[in-house]
ZADO-1210 file (C-alpha; in nm, 4 decimals, padded with zeros to 6 digits):
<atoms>
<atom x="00.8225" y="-01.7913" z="-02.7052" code="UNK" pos="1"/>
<atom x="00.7093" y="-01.9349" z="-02.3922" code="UNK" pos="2"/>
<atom x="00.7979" y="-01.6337" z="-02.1964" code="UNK" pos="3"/>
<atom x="00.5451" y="-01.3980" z="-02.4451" code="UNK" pos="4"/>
<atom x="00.2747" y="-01.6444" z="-02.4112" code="UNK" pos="5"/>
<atom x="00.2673" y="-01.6454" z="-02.0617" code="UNK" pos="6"/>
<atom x="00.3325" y="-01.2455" z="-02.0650" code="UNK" pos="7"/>
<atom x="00.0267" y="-01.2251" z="-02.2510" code="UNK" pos="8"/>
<atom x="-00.2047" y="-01.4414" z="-02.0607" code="UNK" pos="9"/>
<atom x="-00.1030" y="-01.2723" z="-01.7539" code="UNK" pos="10"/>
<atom x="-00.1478" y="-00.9412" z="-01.8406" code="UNK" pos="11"/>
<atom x="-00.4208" y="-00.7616" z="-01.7054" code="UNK" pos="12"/>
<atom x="-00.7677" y="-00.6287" z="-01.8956" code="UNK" pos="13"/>
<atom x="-00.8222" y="-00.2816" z="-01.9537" code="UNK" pos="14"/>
<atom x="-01.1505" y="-00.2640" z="-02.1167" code="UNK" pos="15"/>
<atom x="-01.2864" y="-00.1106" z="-01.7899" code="UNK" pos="16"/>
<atom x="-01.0299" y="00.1606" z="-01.8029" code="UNK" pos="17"/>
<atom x="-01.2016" y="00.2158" z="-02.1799" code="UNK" pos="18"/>
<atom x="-01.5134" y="00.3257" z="-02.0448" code="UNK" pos="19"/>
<atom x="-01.3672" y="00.6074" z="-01.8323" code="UNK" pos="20"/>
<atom x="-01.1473" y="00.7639" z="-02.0790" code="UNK" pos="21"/>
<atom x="-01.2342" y="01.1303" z="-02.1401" code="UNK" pos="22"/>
<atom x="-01.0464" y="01.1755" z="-02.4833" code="UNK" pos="23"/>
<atom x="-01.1318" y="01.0337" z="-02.8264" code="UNK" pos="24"/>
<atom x="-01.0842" y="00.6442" z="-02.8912" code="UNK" pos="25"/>
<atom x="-00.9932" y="00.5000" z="-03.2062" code="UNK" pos="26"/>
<atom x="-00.9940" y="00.1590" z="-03.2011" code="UNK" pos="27"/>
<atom x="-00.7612" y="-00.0357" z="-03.5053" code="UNK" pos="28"/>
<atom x="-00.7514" y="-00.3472" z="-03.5314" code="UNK" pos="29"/>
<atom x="-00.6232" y="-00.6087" z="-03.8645" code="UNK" pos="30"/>
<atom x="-00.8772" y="-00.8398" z="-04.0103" code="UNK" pos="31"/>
<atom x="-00.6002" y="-01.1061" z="-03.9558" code="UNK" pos="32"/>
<atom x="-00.5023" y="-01.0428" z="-03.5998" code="UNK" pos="33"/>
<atom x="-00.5004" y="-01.3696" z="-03.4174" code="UNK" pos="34"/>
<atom x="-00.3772" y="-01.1829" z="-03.0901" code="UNK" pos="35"/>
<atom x="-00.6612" y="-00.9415" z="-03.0539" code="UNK" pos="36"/>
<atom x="-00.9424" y="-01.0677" z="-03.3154" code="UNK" pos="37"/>
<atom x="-01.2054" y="-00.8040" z="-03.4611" code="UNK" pos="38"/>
<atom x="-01.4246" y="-00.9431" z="-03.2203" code="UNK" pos="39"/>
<atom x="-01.2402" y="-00.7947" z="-02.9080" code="UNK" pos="40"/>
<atom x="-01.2203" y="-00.4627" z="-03.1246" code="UNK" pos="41"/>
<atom x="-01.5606" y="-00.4750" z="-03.1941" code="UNK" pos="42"/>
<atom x="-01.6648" y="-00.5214" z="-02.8087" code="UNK" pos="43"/>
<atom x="-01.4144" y="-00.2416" z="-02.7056" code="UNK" pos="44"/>
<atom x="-01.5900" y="-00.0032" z="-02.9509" code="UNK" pos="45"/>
<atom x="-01.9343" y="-00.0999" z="-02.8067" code="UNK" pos="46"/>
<atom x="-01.7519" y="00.0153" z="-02.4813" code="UNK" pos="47"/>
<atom x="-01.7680" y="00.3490" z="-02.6070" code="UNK" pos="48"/>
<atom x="-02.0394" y="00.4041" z="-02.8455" code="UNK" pos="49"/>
<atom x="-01.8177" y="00.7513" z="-02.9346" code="UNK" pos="50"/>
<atom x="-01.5653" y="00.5554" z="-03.0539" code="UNK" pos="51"/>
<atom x="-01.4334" y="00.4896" z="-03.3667" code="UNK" pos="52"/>
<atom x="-01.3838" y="00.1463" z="-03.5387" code="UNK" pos="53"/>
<atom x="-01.1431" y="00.0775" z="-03.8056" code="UNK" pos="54"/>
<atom x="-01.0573" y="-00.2415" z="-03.9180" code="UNK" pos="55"/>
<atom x="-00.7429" y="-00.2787" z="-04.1771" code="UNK" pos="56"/>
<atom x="-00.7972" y="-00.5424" z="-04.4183" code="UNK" pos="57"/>
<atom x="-00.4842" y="-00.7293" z="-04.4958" code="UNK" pos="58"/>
<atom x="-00.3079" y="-00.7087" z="-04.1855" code="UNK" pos="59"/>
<atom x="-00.2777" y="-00.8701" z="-03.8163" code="UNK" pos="60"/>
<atom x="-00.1625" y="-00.7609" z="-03.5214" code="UNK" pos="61"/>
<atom x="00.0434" y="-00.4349" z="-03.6335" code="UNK" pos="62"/>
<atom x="-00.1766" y="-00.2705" z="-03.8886" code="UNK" pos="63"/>
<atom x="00.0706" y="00.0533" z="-03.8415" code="UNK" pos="64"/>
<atom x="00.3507" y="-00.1665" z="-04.0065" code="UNK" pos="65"/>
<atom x="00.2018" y="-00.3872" z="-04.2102" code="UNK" pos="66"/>
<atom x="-00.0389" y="-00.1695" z="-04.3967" code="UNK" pos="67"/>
<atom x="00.0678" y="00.1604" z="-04.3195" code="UNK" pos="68"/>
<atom x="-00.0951" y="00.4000" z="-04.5742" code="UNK" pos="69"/>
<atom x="-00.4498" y="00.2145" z="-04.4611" code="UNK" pos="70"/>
<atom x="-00.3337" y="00.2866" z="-04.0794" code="UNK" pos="71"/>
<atom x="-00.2221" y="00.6641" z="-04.1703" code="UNK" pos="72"/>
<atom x="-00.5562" y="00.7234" z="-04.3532" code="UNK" pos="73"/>
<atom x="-00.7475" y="00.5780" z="-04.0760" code="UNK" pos="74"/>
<atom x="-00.6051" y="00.7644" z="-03.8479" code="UNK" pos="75"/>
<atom x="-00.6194" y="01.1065" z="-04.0421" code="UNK" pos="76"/>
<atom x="-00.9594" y="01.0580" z="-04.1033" code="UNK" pos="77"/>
<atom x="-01.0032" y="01.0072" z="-03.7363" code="UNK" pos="78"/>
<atom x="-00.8257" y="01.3349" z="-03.6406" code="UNK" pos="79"/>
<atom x="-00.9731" y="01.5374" z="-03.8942" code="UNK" pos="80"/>
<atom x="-01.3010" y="01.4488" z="-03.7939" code="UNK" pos="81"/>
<atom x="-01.2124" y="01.6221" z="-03.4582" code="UNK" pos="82"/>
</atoms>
């Protein structure tokens, strides 16, 4: 555990690199993520005011995996809006 905790703290932010993408951004995060809290996902959609937000109730860090129908639907909805 030690070694992902330090792996984490030491890895490097990317919000800038948010601003200059030139594609799309969905931004998913779970209500119960403790790693990257709405908050953060919340700034990094402010970041890019094109953006979309989607937060998946009843999961943490891995919405994909831990409420996967919510994720998929998210993400359609995100892709058939373009």
């Amino acid at each position: 555990m030690t070694a992902l905790v330090r792996g984490r703290a030491e890895r490097p932010d990317y919000c800038e690199l948010l601003t200059k993408a030139t594609v799309p951004v969905l931004v998913v995060v779970g209500v119960d993520d403790e790693y990257t809290p709405v908050s953060d996902a919340e700034f990094m959609h402010r970041q890019r005011p094109d953006s979309t937000l989607a937060v998946i109730e009843g999961s943490a860090h891995m919405p994909n995996l831990e409420r996967p129908a919510e994720f998929n639907a998210a993400l359609a909805e995100f892709l058939g809006a373009l």
